[in-house]
C-alpha positions in Angstrom: 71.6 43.1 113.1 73.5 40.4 111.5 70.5 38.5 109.1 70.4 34.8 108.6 69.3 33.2 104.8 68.3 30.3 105.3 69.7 27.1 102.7 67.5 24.3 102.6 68.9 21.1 101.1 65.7 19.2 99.8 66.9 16.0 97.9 66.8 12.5 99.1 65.7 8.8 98.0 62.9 8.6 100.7 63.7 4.5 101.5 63.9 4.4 105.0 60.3 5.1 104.9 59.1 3.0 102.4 56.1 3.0 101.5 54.9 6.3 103.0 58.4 7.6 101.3 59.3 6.7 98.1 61.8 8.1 95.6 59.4 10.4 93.7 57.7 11.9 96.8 60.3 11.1 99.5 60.0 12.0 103.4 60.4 15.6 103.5 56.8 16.2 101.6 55.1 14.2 103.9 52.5 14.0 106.6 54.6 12.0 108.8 53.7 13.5 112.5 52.2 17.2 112.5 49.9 18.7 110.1 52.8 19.8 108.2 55.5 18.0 106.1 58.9 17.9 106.9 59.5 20.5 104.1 56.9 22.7 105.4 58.1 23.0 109.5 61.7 23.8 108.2 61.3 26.6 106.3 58.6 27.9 108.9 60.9 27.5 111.6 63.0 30.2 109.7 60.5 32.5 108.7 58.1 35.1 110.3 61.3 37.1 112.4 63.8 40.0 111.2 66.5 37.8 111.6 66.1 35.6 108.7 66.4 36.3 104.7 63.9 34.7 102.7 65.2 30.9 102.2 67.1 29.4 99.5 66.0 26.1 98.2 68.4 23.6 96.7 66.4 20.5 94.8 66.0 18.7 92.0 63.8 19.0 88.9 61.1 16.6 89.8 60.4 18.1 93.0 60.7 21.6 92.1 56.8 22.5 91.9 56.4 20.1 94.7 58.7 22.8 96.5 56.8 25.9 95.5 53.3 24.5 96.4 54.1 23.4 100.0 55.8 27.2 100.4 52.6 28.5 99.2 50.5 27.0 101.3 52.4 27.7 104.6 52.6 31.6 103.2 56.3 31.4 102.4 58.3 33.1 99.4 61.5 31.6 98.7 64.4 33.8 97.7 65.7 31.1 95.0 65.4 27.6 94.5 68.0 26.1 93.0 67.9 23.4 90.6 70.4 20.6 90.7 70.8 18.9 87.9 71.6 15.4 89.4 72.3 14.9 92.9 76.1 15.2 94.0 75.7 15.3 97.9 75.6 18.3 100.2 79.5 19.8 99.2 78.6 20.8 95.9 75.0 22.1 97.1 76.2 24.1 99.5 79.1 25.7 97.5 76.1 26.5 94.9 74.4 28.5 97.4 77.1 30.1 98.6 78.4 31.5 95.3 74.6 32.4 94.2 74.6 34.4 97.6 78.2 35.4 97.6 76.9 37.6 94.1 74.7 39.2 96.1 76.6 40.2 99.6 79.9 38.5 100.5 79.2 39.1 104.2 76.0 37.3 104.2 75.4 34.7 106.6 74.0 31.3 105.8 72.5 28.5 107.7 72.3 25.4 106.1 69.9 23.2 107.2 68.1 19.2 105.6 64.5 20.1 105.1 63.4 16.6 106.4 64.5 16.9 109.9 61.9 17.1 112.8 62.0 20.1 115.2 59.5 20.6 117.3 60.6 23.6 119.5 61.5 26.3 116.5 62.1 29.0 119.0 63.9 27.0 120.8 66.6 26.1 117.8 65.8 30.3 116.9 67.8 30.4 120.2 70.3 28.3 119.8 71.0 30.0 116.5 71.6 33.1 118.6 74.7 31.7 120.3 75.8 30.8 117.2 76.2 34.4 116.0 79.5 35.9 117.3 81.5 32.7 116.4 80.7 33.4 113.0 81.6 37.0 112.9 84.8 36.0 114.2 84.8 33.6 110.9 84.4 30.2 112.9 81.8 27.6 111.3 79.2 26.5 114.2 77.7 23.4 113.8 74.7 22.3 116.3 74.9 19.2 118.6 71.7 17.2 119.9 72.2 16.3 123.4 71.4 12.7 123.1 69.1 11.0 125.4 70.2 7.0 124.4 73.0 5.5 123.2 72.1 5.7 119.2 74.5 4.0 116.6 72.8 5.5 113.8 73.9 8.7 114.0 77.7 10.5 113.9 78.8 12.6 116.8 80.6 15.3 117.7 83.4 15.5 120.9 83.6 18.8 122.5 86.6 20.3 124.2 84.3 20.7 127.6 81.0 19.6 129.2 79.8 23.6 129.4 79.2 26.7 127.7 76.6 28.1 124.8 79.0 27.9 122.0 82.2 24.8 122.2 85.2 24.3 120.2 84.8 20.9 118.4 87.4 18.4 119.4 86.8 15.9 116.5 83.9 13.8 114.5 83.1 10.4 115.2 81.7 8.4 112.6 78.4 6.1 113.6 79.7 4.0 116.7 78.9 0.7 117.5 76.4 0.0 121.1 79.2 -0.4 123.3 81.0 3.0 121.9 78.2 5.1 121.4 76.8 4.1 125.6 80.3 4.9 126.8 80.3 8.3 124.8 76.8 8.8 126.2 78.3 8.4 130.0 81.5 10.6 128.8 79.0 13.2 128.6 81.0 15.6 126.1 79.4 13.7 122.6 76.6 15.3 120.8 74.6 14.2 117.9 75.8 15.5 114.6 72.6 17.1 112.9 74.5 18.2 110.1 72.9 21.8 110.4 75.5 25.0 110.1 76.1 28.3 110.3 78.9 30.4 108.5 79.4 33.4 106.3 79.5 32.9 103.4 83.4 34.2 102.8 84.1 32.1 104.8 82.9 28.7 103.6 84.1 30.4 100.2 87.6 30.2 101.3 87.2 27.2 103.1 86.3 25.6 99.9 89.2 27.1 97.7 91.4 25.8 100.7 90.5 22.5 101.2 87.8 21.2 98.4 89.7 23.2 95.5 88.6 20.6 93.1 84.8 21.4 93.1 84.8 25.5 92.7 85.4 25.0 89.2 82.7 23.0 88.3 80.2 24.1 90.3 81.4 27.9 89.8 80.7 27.0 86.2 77.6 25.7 87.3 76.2 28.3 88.8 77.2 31.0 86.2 75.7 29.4 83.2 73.1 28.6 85.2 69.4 29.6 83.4 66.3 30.7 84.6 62.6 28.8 84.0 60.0 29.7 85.6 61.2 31.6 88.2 63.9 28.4 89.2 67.6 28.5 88.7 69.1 25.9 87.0 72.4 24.8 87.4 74.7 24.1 84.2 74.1 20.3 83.6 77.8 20.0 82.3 80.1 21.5 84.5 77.7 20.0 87.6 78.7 16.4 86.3 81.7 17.0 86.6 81.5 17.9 90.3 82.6 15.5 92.9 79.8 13.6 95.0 81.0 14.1 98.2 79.7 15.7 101.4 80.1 19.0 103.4 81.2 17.2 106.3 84.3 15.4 104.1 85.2 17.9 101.7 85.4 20.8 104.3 84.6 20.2 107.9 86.6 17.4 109.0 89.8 19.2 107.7 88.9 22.9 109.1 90.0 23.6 112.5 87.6 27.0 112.8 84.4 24.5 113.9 82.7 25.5 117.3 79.5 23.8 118.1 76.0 24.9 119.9 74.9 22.2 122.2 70.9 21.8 121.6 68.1 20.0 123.8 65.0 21.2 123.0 63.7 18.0 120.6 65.0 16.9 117.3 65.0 13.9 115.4 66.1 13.3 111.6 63.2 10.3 111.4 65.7 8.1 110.0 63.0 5.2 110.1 59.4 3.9 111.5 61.1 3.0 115.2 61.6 6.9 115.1 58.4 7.7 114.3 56.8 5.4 117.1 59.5 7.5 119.7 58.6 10.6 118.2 54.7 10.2 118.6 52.5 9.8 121.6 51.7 6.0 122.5 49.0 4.8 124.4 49.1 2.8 128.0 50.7 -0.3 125.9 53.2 1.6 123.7 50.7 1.6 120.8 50.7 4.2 118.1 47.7 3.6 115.7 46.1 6.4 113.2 42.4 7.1 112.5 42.6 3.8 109.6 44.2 1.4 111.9 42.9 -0.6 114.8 45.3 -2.2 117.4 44.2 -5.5 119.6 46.2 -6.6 122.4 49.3 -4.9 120.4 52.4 -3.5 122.6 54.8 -1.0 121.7 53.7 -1.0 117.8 53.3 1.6 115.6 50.5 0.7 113.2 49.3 3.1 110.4 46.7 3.3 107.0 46.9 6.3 104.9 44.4 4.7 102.6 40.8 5.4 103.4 40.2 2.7 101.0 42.8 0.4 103.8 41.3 -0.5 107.4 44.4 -1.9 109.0 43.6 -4.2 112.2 46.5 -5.6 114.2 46.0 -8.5 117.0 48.3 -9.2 119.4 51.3 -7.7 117.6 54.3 -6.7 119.7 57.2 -4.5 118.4 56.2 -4.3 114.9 55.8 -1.5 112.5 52.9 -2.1 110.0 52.0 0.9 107.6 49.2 0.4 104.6 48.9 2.5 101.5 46.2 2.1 98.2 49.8 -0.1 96.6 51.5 -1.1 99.3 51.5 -2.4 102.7 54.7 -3.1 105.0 55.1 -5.2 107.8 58.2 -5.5 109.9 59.7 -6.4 113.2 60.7 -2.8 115.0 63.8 -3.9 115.4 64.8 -4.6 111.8 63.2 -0.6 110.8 65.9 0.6 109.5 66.6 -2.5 107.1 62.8 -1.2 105.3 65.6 -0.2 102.5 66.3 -4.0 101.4 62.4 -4.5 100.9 62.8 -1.3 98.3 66.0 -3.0 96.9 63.9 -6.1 96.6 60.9 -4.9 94.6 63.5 -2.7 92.1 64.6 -6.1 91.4 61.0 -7.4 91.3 60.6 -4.3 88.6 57.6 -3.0 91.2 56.4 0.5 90.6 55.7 0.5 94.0 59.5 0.8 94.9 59.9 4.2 93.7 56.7 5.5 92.4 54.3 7.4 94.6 50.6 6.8 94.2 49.7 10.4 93.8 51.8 11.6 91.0 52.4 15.5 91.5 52.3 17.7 88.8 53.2 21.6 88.3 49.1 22.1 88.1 48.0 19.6 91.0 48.5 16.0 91.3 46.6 13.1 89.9 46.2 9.0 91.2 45.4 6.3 89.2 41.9 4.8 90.9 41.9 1.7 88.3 44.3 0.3 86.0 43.5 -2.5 83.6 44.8 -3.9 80.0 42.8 -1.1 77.5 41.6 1.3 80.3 42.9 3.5 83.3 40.3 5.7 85.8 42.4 8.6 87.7 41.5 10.7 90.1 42.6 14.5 88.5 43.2 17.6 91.0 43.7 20.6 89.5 44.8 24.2 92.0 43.0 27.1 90.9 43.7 29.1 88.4 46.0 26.0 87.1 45.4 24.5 83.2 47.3 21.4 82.2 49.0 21.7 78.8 47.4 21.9 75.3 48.5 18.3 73.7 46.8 15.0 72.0 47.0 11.1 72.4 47.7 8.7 69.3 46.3 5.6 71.4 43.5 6.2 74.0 40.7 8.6 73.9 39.0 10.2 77.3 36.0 10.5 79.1 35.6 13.5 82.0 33.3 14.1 84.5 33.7 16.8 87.1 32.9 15.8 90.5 34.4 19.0 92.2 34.6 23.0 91.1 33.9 24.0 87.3 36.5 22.8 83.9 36.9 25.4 81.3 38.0 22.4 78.7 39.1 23.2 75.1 38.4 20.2 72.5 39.9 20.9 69.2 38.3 24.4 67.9 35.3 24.1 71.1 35.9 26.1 74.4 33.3 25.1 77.2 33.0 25.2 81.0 31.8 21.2 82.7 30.4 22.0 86.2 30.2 19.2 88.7 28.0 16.3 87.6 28.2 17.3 84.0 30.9 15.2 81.7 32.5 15.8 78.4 34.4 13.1 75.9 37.8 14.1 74.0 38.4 11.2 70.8 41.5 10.2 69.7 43.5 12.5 68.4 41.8 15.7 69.6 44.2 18.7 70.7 42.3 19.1 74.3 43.0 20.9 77.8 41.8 21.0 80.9 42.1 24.4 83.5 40.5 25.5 86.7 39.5 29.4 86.0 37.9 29.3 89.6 39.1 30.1 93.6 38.5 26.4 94.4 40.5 23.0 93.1 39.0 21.3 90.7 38.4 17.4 90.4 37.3 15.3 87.9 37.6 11.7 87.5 38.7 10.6 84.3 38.2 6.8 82.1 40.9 6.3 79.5 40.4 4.1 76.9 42.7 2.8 73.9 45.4 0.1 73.3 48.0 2.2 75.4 47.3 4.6 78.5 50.7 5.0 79.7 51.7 8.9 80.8 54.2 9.0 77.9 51.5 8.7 75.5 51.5 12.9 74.6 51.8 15.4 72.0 52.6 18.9 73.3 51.3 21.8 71.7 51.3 24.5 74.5 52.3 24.7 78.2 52.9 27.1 80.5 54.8 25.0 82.7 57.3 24.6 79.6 58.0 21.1 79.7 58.7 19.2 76.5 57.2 16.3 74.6 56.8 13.6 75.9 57.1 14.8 80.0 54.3 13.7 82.0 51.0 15.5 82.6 
């Protein structure tokens, strides 16, 4: 049996939605809809059957322990994870994979896949992929086609040859439409969503690439053979990858191959391209409401309203057609209609200089993740949560000193030459200047709420003397 590696593509800028999605914890990570992220339901919806390899993981370096956590806690070893070392769209990410799996068996078979897509029918897609199979072995690249269900302009399609049959030669792409296009390509009844998910050897997509994107295998060959291990990652060669074009898949490849056949798919997909999505997506009440556990709708119609804040009871009255989503730092409000223009309100507060614009209020770290409960002009209180068996590095401060109290789990904390174990309710103080760390030696997370004081408390305020994580000085956490 012909096995499948998965290639998850995990970048993105997370503005669409803002401010549940930001650029340092963008849309794939999060809780948008199920119980898990985005992230999570891909790489489950490839796992757990004979016919998949463990997956590959393209991302950057800020996300990269984000990455490994969520695997973990869905019980799911990746077989890489790449390491970009700036984004340069999907071309030279999937060329990466493809020559790190191309080392390993030529023949292999790779499905490449964004990890912040919604699917809620896996075995339904596990299906699909089915029909996919002999197309490939005859070297054709199979792409997959949502049957769409309105006419949307946000999305490009894909014309078939015919109305029929599991696996259709692709006439050509068609680039986002406008209304009265995209409803006559809905009546035409051969147009399919392009979900930008495919299926190839990877010989093939080699050759493809020497064919028709020649200018890319050289840098990102280089890339990916100077590439260095840390930590169990891969990380690509920072020089030749600059010198990689940015350019997509679809551009550099697709669109000029004539081996493309598609697999028409219905069982339920959306890329959650922006709140209006999210209200389709969910279940609505008797007036088209969709309201969490922290929000309260009165006399609202067809709104989605949503708090992620415990801290944030959100209360609409007599809304209709709006999205309004509250964070601890943020809260948007917008007509439904304008959803996918929640991108100009990030644009707006990067010009504002707003943290909120790209800055998520739980900052994640290798060892947990950490928010800042309290900020003020010679003090900061944070919230600290550490994973079991996880220590944050051994390092110092020139300008604040720290109080600790454990609210959750047991501290082993080091203070200069001392070594002690804090238990919840019990607190310990590290002065200026002392060489200090925290770890968790238990089975539980550890929390502890810590009060900085001193004339600076910002995160770049470290000296590093150990870390396991092997980050430098200066790097956060």
């Amino acid at each position: 049996m012909q096995t499948i590696t998965p290639v998850i593509l995990c970048g993105g800028s997370g503005t669409r939605l803002w401010p549940v999605s930001r650029k340092s914890f963008p849309k794939q990570f999060a809780r948008l809809i199920d119980d898990e992220s985005l992230f999570q339901a891909t790489a489950a919806r490839f796992a757990g059957s004979g016919r998949f390899e463990k997956p590959v993981i393209v991302t950057n370096s800020d996300f990269r322990f984000v990455v490994t956590e969520q695997l973990s806690a869905v019980g799911i070893d990746p077989g890489a994870v790449l390491i970009e070392p700036e984004g340069r769209n999907t071309a030279p990410a999937v060329l990466a994979a493809a020559l790190h799996l191309h080392a390993k068996d030529p023949d292999a078979a790779m499905l490449v896949a964004p990890s912040d897509h919604r699917m809620p029918d896996g075995a339904a897609f596990r299906a699909a992929l089915e029909k996919g199979i002999p197309a490939i072995e005859k070297g054709k690249f199979v792409l997959f086609g949502i049957s769409p269900d309105r006419p949307e302009t946000g999305y490009g399609y894909l014309e078939l040859d015919s109305n029929g049959g599991d696996c259709v030669p692709l006439k050509r792409f068609v680039e986002k439409p406008d209304a009265e296009t995209a409803a006559k390509m809905l009546a035409q009844g051969n147009f399919l969503w392009n979900a930008g998910i495919f299926l190839f050897r990877v010989k093939d997509i080699l050759a493809a690439f020497d064919k028709f994107a020649s200018q890319l295998v050289p840098p990102v060959s280089a890339a990916v053979r100077d590439a260095e291990v840390d930590l169990g990652f891969l990380r690509l060669a920072p020089g030749p990858w600059s010198e990689a074009e940015d350019i997509s898949v679809d551009y550099a490849v697709m669109e000029k191959s004539d081996a493309l056949e598609v697999v028409p798919f219905d069982g339920g997909w959306s890329d959650l391209g922006g709140w209006d999505a999210i209200w389709r997506e969910m279940e609505q009440d008797e007036t088209g409401v969709v309201a969490n556990k922290g929000a309260t709708a009165i006399d609202c119609e067809n709104s989605i309203l949503r708090s992620d804040s415990d801290a944030v009871e959100l209360v609409g009255i007599g809304l209709k057609d709006v999205v309004a989503v509250a964070m601890n730092d943020a809260v948007l409000v917008a007509s439904k209609d304008r959803a996918q223009d929640v991108k100009l309100a990030v644009s707006a507060l990067k010009e504002k200089g707003s943290k909120q614009a790209v800055e998520f209020p739980m900052d994640h770290r290798p060892w947990g993740w950490f928010e800042s409960l309290v900020v003020g002009s010679r003090f900061q209180v944070k919230r600290i949560h550490v994973h079991p068996g996880a220590a944050l590095s051994l390092q110092s401060h020139f300008h604040r000193s720290e109080h600790w109290i454990v609210v959750e789990g047991t501290a082993r904390v080091t203070v200069d030459d001392e070594v002690k174990l804090v238990t919840e309710n019990e607190s310990v103080y590290i002065p200026l200047g002392a060489v200090h760390r925290m770890e968790n030696p238990g089975k539980m997370p550890m929390v502890l709420i810590e009060v900085q004081t001193g004339s600076y408390v910002g995160e770049d305020d470290i000296v590093r003397y150990e870390d396991v994580y092997s980050r430098g000085q200066g790097a956060k956490g």
